[in-house]
The first five atom37 places (N, CA, C, CB, O) and aatype in JSON, in Angstrom:
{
  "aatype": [20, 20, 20, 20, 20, 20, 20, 20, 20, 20, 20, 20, 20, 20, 20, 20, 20, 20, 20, 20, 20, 20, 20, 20, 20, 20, 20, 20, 20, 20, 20, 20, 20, 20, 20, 20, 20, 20, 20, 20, 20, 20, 20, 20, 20, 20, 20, 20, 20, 20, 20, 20, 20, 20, 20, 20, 20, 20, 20, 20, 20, 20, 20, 20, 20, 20, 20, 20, 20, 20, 20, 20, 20, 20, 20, 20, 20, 20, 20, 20, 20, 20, 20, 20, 20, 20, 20, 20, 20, 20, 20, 20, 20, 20, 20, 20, 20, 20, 20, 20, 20, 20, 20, 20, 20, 20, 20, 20, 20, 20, 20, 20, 20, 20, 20, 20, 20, 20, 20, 20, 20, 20, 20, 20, 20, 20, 20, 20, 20, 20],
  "atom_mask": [
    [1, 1, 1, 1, 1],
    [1, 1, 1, 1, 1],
    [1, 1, 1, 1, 1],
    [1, 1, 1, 1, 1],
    [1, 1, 1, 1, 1],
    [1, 1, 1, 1, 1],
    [1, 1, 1, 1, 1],
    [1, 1, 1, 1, 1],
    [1, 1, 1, 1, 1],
    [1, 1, 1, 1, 1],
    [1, 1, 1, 1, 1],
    [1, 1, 1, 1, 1],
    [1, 1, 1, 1, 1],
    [1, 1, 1, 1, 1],
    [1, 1, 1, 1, 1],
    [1, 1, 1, 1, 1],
    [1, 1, 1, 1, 1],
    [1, 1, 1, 1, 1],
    [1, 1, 1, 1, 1],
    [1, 1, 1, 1, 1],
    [1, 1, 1, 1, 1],
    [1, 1, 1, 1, 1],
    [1, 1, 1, 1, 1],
    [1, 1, 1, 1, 1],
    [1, 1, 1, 1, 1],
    [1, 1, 1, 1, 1],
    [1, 1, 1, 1, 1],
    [1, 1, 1, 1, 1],
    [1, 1, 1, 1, 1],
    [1, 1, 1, 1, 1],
    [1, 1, 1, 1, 1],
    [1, 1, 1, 1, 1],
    [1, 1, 1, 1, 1],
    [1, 1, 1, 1, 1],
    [1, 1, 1, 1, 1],
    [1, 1, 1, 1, 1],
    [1, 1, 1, 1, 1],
    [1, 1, 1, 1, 1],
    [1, 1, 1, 1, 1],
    [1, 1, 1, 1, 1],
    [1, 1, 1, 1, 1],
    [1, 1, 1, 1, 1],
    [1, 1, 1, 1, 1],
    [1, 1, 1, 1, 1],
    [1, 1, 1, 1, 1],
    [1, 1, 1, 1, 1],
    [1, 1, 1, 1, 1],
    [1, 1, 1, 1, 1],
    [1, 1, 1, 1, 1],
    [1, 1, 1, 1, 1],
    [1, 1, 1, 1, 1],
    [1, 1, 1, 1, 1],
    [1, 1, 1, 1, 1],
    [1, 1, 1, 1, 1],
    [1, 1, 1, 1, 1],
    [1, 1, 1, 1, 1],
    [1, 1, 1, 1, 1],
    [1, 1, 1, 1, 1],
    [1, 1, 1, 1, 1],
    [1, 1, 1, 1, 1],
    [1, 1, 1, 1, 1],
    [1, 1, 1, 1, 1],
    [1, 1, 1, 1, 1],
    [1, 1, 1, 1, 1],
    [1, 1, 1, 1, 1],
    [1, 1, 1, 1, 1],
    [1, 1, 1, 1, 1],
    [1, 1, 1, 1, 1],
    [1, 1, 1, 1, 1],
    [1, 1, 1, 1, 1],
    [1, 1, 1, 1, 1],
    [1, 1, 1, 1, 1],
    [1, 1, 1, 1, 1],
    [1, 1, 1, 1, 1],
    [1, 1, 1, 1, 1],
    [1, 1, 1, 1, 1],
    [1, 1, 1, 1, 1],
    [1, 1, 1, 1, 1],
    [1, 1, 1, 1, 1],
    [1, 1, 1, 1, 1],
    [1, 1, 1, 1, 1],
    [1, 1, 1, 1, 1],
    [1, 1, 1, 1, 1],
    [1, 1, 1, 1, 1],
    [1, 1, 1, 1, 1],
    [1, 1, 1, 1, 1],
    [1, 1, 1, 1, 1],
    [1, 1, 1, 1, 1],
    [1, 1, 1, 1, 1],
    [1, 1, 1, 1, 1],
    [1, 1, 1, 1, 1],
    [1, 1, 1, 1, 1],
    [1, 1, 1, 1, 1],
    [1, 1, 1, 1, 1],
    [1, 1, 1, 1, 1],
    [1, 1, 1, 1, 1],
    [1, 1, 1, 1, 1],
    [1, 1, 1, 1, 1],
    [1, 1, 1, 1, 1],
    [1, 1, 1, 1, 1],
    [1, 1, 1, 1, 1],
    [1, 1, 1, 1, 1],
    [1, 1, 1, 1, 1],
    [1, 1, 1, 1, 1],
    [1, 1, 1, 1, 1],
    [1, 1, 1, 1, 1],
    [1, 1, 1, 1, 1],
    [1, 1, 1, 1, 1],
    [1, 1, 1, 1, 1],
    [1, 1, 1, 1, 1],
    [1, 1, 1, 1, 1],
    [1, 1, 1, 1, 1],
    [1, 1, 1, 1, 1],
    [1, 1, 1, 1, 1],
    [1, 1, 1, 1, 1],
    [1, 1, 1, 1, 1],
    [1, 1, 1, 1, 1],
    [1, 1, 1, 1, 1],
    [1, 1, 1, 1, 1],
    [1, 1, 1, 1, 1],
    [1, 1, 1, 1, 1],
    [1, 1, 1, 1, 1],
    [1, 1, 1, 1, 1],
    [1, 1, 1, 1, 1],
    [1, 1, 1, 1, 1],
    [1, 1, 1, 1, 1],
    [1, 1, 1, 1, 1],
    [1, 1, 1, 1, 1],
    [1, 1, 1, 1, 1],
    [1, 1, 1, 1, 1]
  ],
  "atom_positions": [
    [[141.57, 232.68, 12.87], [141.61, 234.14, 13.04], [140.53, 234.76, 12.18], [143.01, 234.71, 12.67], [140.5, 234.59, 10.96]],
    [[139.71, 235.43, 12.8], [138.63, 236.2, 11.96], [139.03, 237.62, 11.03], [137.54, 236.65, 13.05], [139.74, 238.33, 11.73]],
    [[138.92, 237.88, 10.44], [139.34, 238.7, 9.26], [138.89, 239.91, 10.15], [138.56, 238.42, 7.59], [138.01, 239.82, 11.0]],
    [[139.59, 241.05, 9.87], [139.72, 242.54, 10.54], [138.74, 243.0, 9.62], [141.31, 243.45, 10.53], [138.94, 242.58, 8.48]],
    [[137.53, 243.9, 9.79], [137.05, 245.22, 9.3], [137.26, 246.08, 9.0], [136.65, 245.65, 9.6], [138.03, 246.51, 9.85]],
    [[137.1, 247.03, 8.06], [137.16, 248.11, 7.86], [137.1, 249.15, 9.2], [136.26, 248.2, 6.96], [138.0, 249.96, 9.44]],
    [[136.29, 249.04, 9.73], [135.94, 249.44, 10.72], [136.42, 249.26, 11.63], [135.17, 249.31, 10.87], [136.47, 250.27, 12.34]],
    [[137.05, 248.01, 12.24], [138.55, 247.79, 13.28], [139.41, 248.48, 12.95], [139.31, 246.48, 13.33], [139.67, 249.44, 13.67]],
    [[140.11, 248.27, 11.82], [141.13, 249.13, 11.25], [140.46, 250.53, 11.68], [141.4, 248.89, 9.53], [140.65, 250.73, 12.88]],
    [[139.96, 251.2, 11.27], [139.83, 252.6, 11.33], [139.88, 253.02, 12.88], [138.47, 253.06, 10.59], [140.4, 254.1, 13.16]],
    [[139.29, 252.09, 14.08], [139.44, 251.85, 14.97], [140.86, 251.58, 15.79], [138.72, 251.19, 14.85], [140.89, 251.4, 17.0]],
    [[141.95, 251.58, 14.98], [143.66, 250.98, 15.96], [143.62, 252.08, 16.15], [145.34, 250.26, 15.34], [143.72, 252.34, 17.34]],
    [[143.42, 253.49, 15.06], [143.94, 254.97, 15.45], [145.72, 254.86, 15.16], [143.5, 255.37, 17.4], [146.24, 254.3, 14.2]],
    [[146.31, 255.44, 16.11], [147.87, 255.37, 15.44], [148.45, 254.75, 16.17], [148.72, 256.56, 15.2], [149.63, 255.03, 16.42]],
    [[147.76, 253.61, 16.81], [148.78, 252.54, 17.67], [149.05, 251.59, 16.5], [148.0, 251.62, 19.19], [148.38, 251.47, 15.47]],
    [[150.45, 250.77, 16.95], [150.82, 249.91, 16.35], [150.59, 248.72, 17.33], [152.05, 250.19, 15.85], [150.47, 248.71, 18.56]],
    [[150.56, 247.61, 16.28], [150.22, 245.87, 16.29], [151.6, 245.36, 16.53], [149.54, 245.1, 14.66], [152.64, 245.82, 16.06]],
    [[151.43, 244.21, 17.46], [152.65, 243.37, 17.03], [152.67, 242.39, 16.97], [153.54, 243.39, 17.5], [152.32, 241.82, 18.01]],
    [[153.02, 241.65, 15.99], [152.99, 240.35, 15.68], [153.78, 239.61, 16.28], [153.13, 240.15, 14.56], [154.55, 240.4, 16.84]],
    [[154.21, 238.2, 16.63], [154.99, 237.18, 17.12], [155.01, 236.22, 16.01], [154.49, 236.62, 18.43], [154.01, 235.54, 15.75]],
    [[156.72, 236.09, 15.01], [156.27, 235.27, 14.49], [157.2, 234.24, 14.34], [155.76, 235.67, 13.56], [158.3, 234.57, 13.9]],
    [[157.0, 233.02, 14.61], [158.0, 231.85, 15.11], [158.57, 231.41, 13.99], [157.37, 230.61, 15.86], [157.89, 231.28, 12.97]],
    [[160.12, 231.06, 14.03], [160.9, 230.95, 13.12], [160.12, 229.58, 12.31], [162.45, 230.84, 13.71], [159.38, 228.84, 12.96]],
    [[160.38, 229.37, 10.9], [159.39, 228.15, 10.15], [157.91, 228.69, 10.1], [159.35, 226.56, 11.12], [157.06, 228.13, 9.4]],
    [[157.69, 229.62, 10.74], [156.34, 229.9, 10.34], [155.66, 231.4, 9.63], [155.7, 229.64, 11.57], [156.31, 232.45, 9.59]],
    [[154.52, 231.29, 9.21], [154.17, 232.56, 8.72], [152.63, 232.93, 9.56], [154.08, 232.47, 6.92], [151.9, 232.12, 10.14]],
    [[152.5, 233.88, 9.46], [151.43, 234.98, 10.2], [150.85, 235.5, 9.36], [151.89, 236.1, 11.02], [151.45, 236.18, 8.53]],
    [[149.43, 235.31, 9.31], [148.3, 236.33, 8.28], [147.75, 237.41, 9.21], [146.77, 235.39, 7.57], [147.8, 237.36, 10.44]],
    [[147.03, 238.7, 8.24], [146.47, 239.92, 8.74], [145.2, 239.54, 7.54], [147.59, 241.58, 8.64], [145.34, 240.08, 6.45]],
    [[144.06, 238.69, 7.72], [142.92, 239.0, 6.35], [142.15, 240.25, 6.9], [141.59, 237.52, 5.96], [142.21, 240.57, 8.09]],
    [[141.57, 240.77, 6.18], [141.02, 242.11, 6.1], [139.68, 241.83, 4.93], [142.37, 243.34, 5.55], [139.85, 241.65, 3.72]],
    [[138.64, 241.85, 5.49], [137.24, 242.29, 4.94], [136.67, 243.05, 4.07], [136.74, 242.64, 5.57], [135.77, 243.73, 4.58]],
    [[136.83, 243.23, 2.89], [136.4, 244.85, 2.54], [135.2, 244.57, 1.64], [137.71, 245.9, 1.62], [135.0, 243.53, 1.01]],
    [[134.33, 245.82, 1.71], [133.2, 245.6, 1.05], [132.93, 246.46, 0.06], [132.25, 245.55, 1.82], [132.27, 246.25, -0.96]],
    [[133.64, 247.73, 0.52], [133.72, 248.74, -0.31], [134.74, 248.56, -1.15], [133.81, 249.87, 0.29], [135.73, 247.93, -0.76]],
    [[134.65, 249.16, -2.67], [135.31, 249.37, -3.62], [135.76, 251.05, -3.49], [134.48, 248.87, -4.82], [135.05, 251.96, -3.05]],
    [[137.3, 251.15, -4.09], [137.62, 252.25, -4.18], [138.56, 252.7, -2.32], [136.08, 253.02, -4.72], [138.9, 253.81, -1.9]],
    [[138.64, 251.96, -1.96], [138.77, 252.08, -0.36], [140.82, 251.74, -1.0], [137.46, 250.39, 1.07], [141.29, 251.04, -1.9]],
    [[141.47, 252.7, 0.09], [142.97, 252.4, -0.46], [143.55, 251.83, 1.43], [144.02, 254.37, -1.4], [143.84, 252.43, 2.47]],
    [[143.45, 250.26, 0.97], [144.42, 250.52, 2.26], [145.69, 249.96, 2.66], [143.8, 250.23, 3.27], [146.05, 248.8, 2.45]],
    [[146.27, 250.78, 3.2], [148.07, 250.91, 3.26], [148.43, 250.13, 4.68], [148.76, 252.87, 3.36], [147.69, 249.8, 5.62]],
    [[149.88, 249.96, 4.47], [150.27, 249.65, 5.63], [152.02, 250.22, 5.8], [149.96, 248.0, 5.76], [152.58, 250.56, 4.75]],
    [[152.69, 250.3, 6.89], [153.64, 250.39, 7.41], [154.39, 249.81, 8.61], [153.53, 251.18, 7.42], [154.22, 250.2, 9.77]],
    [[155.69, 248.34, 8.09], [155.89, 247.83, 9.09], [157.58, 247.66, 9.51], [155.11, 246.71, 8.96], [158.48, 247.76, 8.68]],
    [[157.75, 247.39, 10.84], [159.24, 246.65, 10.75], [159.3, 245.56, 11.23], [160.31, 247.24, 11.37], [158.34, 244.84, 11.51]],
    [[160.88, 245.23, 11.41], [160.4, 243.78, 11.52], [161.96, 243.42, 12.94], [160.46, 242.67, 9.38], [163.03, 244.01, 12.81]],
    [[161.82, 242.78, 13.69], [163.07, 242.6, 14.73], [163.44, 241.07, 15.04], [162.69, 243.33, 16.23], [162.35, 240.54, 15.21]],
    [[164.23, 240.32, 15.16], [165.92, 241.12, 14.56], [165.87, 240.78, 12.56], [167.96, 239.75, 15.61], [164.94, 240.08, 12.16]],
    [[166.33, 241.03, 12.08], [166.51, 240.74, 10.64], [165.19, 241.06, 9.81], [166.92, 239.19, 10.45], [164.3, 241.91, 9.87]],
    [[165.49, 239.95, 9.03], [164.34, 240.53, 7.92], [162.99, 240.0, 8.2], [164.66, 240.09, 6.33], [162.58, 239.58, 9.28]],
    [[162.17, 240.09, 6.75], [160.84, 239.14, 6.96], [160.07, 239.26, 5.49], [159.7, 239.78, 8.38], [160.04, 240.27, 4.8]],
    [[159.61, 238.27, 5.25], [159.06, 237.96, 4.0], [157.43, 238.41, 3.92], [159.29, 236.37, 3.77], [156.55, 238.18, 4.75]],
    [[157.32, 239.17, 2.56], [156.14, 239.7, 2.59], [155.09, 239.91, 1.69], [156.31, 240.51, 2.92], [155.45, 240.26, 0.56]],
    [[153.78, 239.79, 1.89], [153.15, 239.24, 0.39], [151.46, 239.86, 1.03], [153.37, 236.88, -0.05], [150.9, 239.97, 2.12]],
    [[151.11, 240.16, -0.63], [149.21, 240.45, -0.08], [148.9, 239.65, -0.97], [148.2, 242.14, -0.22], [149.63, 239.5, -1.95]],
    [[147.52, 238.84, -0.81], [147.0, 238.01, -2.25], [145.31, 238.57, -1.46], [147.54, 235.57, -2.51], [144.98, 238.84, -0.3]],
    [[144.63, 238.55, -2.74], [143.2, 238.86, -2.53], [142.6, 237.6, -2.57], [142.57, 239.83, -3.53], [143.34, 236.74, -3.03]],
    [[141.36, 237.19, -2.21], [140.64, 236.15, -2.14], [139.11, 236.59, -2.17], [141.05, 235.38, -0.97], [138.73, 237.39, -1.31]],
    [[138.28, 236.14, -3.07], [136.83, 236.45, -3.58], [135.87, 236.43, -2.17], [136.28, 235.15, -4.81], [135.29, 237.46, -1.83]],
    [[135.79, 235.34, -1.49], [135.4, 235.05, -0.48], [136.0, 233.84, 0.68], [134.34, 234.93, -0.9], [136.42, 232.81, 0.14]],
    [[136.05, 233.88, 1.79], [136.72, 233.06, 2.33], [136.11, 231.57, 1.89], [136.75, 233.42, 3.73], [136.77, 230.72, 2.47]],
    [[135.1, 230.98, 1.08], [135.35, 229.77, 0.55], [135.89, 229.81, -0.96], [134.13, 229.01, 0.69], [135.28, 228.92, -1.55]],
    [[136.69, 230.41, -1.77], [137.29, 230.33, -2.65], [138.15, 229.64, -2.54], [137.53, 231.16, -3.02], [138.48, 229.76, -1.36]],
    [[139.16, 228.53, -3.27], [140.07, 227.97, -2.76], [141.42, 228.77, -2.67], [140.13, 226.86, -3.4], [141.63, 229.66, -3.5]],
    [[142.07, 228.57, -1.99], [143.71, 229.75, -1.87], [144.33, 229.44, -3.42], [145.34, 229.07, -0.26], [145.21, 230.16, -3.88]],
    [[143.82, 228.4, -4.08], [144.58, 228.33, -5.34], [144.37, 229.39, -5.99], [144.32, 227.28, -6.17], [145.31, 230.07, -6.39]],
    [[142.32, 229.91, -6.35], [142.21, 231.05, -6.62], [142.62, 232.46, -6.01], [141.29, 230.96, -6.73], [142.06, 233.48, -6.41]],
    [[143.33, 232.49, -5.31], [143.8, 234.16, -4.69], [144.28, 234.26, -5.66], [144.8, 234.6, -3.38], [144.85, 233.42, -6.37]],
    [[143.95, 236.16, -5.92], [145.12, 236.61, -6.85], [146.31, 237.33, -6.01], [144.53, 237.68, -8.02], [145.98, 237.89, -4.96]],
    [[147.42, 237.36, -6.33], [148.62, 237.96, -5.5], [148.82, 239.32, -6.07], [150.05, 237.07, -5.59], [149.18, 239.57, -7.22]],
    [[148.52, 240.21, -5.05], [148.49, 241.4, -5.39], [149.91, 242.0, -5.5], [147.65, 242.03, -4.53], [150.3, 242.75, -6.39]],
    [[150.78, 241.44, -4.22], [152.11, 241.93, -4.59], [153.08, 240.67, -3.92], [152.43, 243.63, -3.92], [153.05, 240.55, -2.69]],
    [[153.88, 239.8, -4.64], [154.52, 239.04, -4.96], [155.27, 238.77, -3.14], [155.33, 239.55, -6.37], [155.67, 239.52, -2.25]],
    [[155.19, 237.88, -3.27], [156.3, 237.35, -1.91], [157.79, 237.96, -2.31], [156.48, 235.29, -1.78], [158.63, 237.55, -3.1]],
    [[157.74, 239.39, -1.22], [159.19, 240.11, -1.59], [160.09, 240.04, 0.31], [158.74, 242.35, -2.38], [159.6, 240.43, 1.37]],
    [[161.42, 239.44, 0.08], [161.8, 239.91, 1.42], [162.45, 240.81, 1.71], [162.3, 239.25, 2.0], [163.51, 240.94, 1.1]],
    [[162.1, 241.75, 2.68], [162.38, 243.13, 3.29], [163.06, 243.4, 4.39], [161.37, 243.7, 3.54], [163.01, 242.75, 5.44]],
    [[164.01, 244.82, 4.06], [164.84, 244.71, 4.84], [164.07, 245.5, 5.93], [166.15, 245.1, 4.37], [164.17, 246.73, 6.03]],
    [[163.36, 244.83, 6.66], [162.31, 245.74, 7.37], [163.36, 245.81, 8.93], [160.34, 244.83, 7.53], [163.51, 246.85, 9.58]],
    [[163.82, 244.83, 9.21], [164.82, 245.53, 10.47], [166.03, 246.75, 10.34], [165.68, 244.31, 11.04], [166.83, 247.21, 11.16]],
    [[165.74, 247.05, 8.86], [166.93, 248.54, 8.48], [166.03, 249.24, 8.41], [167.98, 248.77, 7.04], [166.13, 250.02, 9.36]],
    [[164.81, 249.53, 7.6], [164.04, 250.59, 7.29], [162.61, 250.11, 7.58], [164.3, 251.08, 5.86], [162.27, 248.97, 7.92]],
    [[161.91, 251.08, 7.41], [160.34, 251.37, 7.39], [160.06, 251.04, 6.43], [159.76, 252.61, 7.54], [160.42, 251.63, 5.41]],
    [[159.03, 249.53, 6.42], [158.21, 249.18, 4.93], [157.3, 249.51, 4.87], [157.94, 248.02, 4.46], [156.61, 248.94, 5.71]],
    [[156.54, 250.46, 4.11], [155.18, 251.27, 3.66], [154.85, 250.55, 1.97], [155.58, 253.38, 3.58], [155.64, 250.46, 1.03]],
    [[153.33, 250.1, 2.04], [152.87, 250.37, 1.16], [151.35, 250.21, 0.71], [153.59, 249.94, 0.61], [150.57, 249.92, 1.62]],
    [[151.05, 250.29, 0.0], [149.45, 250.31, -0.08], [148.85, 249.5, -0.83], [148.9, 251.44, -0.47], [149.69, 248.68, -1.22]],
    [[147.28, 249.16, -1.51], [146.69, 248.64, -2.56], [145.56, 249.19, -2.32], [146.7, 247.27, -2.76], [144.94, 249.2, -1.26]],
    [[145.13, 249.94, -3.96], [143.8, 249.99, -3.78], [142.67, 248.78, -3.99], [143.53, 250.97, -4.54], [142.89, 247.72, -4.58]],
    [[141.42, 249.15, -3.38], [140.55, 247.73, -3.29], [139.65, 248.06, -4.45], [139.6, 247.38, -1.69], [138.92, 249.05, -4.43]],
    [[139.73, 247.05, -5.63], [139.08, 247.32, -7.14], [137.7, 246.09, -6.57], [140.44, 246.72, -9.0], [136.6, 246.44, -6.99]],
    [[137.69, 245.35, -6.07], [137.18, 244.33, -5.8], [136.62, 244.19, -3.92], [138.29, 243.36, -6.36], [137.32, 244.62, -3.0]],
    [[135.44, 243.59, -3.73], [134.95, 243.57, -2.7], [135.39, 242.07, -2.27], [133.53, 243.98, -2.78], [135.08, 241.08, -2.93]],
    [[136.22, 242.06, -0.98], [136.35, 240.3, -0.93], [137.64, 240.7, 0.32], [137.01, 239.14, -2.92], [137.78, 241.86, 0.7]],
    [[138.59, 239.41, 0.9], [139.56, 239.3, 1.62], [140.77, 239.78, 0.92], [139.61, 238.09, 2.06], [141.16, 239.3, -0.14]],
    [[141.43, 240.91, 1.68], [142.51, 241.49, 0.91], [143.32, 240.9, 2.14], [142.54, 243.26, 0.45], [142.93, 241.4, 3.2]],
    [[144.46, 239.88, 2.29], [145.22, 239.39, 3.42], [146.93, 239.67, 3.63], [144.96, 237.93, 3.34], [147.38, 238.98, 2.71]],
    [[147.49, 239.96, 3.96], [148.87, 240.51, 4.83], [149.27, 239.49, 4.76], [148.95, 241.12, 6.31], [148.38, 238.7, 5.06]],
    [[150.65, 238.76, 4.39], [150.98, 237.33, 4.78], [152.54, 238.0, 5.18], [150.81, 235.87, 3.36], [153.4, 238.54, 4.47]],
    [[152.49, 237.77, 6.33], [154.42, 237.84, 7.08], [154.69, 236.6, 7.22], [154.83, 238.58, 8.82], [153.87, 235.88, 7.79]],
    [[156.15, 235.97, 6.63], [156.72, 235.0, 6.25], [157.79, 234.82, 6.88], [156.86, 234.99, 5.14], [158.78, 235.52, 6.66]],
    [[157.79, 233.98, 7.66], [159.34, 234.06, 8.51], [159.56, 231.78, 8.09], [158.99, 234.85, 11.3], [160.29, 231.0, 8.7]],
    [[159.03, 231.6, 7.42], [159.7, 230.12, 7.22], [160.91, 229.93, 6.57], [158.89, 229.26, 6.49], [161.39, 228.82, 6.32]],
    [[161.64, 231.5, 6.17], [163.15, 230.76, 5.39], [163.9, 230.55, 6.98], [164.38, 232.21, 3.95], [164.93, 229.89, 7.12]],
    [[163.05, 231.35, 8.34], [164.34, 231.35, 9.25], [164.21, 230.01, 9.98], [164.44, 232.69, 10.37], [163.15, 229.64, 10.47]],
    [[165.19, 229.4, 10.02], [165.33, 227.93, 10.61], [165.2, 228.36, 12.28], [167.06, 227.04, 10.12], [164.57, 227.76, 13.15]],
    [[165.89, 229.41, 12.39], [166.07, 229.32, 13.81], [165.48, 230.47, 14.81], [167.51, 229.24, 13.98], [165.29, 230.26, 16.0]],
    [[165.25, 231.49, 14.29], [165.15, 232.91, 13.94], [163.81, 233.31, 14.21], [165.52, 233.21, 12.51], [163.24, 233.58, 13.15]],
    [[162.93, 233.49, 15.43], [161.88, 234.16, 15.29], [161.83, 235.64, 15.43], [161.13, 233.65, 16.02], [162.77, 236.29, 15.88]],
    [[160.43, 236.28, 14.92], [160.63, 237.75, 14.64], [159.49, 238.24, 15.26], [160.75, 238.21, 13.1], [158.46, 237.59, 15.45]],
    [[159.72, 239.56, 15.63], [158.84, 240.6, 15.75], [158.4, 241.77, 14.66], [159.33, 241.16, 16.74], [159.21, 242.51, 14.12]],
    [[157.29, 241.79, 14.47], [156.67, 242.27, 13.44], [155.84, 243.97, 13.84], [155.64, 240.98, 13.0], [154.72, 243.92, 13.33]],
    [[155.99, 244.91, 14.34], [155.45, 245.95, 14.17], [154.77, 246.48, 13.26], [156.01, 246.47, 14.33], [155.45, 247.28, 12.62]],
    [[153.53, 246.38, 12.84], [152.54, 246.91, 11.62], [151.99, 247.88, 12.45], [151.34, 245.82, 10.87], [151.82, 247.8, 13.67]],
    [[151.58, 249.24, 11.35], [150.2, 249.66, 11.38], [149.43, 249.61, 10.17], [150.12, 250.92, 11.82], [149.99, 249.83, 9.1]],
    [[148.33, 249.36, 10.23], [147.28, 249.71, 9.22], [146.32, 250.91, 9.36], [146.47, 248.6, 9.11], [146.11, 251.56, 10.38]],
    [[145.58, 251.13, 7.75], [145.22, 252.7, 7.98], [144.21, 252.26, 6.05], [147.26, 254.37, 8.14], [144.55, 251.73, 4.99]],
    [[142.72, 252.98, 6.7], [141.68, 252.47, 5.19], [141.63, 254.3, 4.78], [139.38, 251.41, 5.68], [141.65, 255.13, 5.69]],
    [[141.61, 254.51, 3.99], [141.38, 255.77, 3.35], [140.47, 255.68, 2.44], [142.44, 256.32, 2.8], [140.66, 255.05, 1.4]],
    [[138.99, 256.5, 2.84], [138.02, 256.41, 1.43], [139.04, 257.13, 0.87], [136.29, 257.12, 1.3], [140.16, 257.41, 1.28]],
    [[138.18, 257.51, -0.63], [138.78, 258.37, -1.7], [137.51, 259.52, -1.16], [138.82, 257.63, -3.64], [136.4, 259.37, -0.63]],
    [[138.37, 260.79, -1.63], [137.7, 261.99, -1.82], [137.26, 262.38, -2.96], [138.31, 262.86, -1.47], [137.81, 262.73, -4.01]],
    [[135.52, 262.2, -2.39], [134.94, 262.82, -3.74], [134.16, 263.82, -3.81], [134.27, 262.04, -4.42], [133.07, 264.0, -3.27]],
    [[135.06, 264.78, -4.83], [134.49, 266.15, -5.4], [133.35, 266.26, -5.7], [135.0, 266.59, -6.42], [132.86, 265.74, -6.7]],
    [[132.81, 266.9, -4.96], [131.24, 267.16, -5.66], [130.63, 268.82, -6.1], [130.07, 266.57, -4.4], [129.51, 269.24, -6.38]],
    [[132.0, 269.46, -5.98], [131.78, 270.84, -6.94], [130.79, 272.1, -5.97], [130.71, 270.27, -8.63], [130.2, 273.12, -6.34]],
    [[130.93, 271.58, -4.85], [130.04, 272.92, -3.97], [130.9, 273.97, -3.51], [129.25, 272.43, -2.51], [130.65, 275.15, -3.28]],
    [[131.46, 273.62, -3.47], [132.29, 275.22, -2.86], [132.76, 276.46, -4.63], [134.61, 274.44, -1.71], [133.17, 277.62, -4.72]],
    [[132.44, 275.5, -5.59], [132.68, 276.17, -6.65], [131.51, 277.25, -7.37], [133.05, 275.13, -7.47], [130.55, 276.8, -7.99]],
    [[131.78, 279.01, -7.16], [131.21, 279.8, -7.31], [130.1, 279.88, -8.13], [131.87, 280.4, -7.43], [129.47, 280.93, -8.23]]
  ]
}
């Protein structure tokens, strides 16, 4: 799977993705970024039950996965009750990757509804000020 762009992303608009993800297995989203300062979020659910969920950054796709750093910890979510939203800003230029985790379900495959969404930052540059 080739890593998503900045520029794809900005490109879904407000459709949502859906993932297929077979019970024992997990599903990546890597994402490209080049820019620093770029915040990008996501919001997903998940059908039927839950789903396990994790971002780790990676320098470049030949870094080894030992080096990823884990940006936010393998947490499982009750994403078939509620709406999981959340974000990371990008301090670092490199693969920021989505990992959906469905290997605790033995039997159990899931549907995954994401959207993604890149937000520069807004920067003030003092012109409208008298």
């Amino acid at each position: 799977r080739l890593p998503l762009t900045v520029e794809e992303i900005l490109n879904f608009g407000e459709s949502n993705r859906e993932l297929f993800i077979k019970s024992s297995t997990y599903s990546i989203i890597p994402i490209t970024i080049t820019e620093i300062g770029l915040t990008v979020s996501w919001i997903f659910s998940s059908d039927p039950k839950s789903i396990s969920f994790s971002v780790v950054y990676q320098e470049s796709e030949d870094s080894p996965l030992d080096q990823c750093k884990v940006l936010i910890p393998m947490t499982r979510c009750n994403s078939h009750k509620e709406t999981i939203r959340g974000q990371v800003k990008v301090r670092n230029p490199g693969i920021y990757t989505l990992i959906f985790d469905n290997t605790f379900s033995r039997f159990i495959s899931k549907r995954v509804f994401y959207h993604l969404a890149v937000e520069r930052p807004v920067i003030y540059d003092g012109s409208d000020f008298p």
